[in-house]
C-alpha positions in Angstrom: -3.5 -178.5 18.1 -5.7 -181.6 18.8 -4.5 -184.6 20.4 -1.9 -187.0 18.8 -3.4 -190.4 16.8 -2.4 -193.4 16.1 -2.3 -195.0 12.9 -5.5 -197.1 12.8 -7.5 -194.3 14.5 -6.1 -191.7 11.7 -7.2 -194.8 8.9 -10.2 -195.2 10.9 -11.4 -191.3 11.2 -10.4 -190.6 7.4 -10.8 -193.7 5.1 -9.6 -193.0 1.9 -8.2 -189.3 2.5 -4.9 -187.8 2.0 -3.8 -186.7 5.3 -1.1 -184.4 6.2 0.3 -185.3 9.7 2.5 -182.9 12.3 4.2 -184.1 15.4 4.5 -187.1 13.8 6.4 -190.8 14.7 6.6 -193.3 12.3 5.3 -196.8 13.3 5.7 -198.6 10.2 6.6 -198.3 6.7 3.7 -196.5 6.0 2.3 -195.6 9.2 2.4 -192.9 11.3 1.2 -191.7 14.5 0.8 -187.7 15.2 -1.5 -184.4 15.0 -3.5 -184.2 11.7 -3.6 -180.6 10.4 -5.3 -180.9 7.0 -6.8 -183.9 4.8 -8.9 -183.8 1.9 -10.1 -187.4 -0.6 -9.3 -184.7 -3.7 -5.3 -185.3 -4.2 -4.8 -182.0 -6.0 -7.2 -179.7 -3.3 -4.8 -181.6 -0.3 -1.4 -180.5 -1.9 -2.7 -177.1 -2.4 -3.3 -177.1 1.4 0.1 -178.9 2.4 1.5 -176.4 -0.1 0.0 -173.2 2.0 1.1 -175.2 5.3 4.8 -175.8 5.0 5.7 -172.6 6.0 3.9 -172.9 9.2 4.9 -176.6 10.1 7.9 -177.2 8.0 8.4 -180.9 8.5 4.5 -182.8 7.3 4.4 -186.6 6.6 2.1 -186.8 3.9 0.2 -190.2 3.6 -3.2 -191.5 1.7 -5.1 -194.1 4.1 -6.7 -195.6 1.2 -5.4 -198.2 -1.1 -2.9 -197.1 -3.2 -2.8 -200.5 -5.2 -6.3 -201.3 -7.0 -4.9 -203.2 -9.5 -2.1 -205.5 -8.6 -1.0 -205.9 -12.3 -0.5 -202.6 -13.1 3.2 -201.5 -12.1 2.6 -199.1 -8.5 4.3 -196.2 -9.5 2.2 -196.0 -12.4 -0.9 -195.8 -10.3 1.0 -193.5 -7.8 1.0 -190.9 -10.0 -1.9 -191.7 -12.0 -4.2 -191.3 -9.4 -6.9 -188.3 -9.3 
């Protein structure tokens, strides 16, 4: 595996990606320090490959370094689960 990252190099190497992350430390709400074993900007490609994963890793923190919230007057989990 490569070397552990911190948040704001993970956010840094892989704008707006969904990044699966192993070895991890949470450092905030959202953020996250550790190994990054897959990531992909295609939501539905990225689960497929977390899917295939867990049974290697088990434990992955799953987290999107874009911005979830484009429109602040749409209700979040709306977007959440809306989003391609």
């Amino acid at each position: 595996m490569e070397n552990k990252m911190s948040w704001n190099e993970i956010k840094k190497s892989f704008p707006n990606e969904w990044i699966a992350v192993v070895d991890y430390e949470r450092t905030s709400a959202i953020g996250v320090q550790g190994t990054i074993i897959t990531h992909n900007h295609d939501k539905k490609i990225f689960h497929e490959l977390v899917k295939n994963l867990m049974p290697q890793y088990g434990k992955i923190a799953v987290r999107y370094t874009g911005q979830l919230i484009k429109n602040p007057e749409v209700p979040l989990l709306w977007q959440i689960s809306n989003t391609n």
